[in-house]
Legacy VTK file of the C-alpha trace (Angstrom):
# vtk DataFile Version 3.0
C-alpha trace
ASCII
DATASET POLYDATA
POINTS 227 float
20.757 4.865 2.789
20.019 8.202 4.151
16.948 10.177 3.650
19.120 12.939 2.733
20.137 10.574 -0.389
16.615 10.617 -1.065
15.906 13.816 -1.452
19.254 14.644 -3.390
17.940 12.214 -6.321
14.464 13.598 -6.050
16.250 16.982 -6.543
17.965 16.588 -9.037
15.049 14.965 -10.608
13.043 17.843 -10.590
15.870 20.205 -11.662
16.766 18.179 -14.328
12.978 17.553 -15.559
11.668 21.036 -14.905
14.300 23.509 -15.148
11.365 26.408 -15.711
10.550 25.503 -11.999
12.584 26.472 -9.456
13.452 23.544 -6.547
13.653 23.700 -2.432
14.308 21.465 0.775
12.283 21.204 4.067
9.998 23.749 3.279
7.524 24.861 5.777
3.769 24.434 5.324
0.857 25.519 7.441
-2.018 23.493 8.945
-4.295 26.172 10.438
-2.070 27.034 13.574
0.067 23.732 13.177
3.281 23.097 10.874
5.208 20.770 9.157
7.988 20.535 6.950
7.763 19.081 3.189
11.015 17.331 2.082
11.102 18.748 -1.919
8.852 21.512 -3.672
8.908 21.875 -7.450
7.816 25.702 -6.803
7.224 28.541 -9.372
9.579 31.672 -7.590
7.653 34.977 -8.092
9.607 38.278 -6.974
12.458 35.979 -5.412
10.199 34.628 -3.173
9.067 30.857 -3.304
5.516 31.083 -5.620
3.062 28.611 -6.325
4.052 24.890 -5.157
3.772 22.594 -8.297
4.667 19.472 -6.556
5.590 18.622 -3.277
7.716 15.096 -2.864
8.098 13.249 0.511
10.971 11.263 0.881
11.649 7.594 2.389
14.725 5.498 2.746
13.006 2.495 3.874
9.846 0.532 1.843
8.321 -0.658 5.053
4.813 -0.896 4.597
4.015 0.994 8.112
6.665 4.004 6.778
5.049 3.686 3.088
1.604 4.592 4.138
2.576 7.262 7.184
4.562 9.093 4.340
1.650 8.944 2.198
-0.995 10.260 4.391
1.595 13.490 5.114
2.431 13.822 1.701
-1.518 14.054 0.972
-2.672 16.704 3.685
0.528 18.762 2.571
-1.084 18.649 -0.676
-4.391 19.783 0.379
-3.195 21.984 2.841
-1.003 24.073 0.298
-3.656 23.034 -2.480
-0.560 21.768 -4.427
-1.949 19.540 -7.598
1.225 16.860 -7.777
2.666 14.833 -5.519
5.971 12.419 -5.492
6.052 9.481 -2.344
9.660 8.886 -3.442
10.666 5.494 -1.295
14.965 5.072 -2.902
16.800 6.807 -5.692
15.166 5.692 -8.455
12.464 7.156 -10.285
11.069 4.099 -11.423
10.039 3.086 -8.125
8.677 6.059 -6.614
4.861 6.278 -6.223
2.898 10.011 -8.382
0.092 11.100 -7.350
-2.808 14.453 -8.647
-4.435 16.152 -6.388
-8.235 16.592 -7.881
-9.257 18.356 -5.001
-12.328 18.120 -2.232
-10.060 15.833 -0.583
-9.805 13.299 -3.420
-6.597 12.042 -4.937
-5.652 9.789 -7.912
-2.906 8.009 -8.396
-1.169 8.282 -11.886
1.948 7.079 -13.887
5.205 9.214 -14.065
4.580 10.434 -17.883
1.048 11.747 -16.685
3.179 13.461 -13.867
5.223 15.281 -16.048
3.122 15.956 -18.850
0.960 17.391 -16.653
3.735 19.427 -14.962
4.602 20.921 -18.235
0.749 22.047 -19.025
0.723 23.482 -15.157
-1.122 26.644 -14.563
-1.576 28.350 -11.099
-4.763 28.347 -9.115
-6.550 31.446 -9.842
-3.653 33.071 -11.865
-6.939 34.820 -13.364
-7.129 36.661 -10.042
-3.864 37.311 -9.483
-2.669 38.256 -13.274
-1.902 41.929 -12.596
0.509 42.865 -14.478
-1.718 40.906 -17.277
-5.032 42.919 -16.820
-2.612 45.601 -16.662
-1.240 45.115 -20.209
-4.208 43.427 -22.001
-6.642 45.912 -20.302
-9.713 46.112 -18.594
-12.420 44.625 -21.206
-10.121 41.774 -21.548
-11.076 40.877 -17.946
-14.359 41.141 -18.555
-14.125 38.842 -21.181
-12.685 36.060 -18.747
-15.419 37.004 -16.391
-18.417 36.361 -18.956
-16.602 33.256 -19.686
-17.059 31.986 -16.571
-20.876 32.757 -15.451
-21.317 30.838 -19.262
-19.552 27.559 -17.766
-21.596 28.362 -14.221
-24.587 28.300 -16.195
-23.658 25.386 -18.417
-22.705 22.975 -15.319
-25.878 23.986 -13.535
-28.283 22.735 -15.957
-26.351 19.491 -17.349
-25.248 18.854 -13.822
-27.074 15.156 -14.312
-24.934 14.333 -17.006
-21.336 14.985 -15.481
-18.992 13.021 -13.897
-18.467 14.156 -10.060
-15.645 13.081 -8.027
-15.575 9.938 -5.597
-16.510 11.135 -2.404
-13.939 11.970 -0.239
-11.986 8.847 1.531
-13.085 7.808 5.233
-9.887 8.178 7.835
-8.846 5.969 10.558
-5.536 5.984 12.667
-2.621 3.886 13.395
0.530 4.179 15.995
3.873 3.280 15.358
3.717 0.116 17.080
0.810 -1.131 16.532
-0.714 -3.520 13.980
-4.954 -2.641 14.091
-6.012 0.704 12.836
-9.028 2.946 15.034
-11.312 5.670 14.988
-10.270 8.862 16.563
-11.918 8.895 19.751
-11.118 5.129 20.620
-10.620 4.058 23.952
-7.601 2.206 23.381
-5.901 4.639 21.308
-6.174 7.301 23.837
-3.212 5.974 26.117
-1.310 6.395 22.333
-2.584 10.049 21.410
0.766 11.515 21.004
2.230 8.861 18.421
-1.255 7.724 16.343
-0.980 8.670 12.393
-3.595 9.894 10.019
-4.417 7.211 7.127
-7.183 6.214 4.676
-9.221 3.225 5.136
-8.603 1.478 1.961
-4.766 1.893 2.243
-5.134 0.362 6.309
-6.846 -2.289 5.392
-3.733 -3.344 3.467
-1.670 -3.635 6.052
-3.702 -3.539 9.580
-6.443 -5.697 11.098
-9.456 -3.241 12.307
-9.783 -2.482 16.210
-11.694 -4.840 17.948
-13.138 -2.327 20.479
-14.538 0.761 18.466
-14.738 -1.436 14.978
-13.445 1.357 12.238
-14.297 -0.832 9.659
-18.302 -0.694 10.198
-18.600 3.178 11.505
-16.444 4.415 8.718
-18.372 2.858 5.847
-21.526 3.371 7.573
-21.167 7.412 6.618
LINES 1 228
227 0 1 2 3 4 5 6 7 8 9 10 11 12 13 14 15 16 17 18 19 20 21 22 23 24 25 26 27 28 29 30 31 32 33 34 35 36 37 38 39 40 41 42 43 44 45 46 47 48 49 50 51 52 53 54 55 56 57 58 59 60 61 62 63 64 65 66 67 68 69 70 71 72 73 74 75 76 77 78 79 80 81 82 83 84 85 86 87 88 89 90 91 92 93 94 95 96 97 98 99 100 101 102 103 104 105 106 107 108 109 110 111 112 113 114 115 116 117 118 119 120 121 122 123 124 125 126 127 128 129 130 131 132 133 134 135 136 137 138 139 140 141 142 143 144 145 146 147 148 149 150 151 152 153 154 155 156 157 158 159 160 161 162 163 164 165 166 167 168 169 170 171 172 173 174 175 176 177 178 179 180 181 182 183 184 185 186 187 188 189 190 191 192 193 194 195 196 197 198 199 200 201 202 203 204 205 206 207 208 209 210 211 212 213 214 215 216 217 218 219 220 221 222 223 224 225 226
């Protein structure tokens, strides 16, 4: 099965399942000055251009373990790095199988079922469509901005004096890195890794620790959970 496949299903998935969103392949995203290419976007289109990502799906043909947590790792930092708030690890053509995921932000993601996924795709808003409502302010006005604006220095007050009593998110998860080859998982400055530094992979601890042993020479196990 091709990877091409894949995406086709997860296409036609997301047209299907969201016809109010519009739907692209290999779409470019931005990591400061480097790039990388997302396999699907579930994107909003403003003006004919591609608008607000709502999800962003990588694609697998393979569920090797190795491939499984590579492809989740990219399909996180494309999250982040477009601050896109679902995700799709789609390993195969069928739905059933493939892995959702929310982004809740400050580097902190939760995995959820697929009717959380697309309930929570229908109820999707844009970040800061407050800001960037013009035609909106335009039509309901200035004092209705205003009114949006007092509504949020009342929650900024709220939160700041019953900050005890909420719930913050877990902090963010410690990284290590793998290579293609290998079977430990490091810290980014190890020795041995260096000779490897064009083909080592970005991954949480918790998810290496299911499938790699920790480096015996800089010991990512003990300096990651030490922080």
């Amino acid at each position: 099965m091709k990877e091409a496949i894949v995406e086709r299903a997860v296409k036609n998935y997301f047209t299907d399942q969201f016809p109010q969103f519009s739907v692209s392949q290999q779409c470019g995203v931005r990591f400061g000055t480097r790039h990388g290419i997302a396999d699907v976007v579930l994107h909003q289109p403003i003006q004919d251009e591609k608008g607000y990502f709502v999800a962003i799906a990588e694609c697998k043909r393979l569920p090797l373990p190795i491939l499984r947590a590579q492809a989740r790792a990219q399909l996180k930092s494309y999250m982040s790095a477009t601050n896109t708030r679902y995700g799709v690890l789609a390993v195969g053509t069928d739905p059933g199988n493939w892995e959702f995921c929310e982004n809740r932000y400050n580097n902190w993601f939760a995995e959820i079922n697929r009717e959380d996924f697309e309930r929570g795709i229908e109820n999707w808003e844009p970040v800061l469509a407050a800001a960037l409502d013009i035609e909106g302010q335009a039509k309901h006005g200035i004092s209705h901005w205003w009114k949006r604006v007092a509504l949020f220095l009342g929650v900024l007050f709220i939160v700041s004096i019953s900050s005890l009593l909420l719930l913050w998110p877990d902090p963010p998860e410690p990284i290590v890195y793998i290579t293609e080859t290998g079977r430990k998982y490091h810290t980014y400055n190890c020795n041995f890794l260096k000779q490897y530094a064009d083909g080592k992979f970005a991954i949480y601890l918790d998810e290496a620790e299911k499938d790699y042993d920790p480096c015996r020479i800089c010991s990512p196990h003990r300096v990651e959970k030490s922080r």
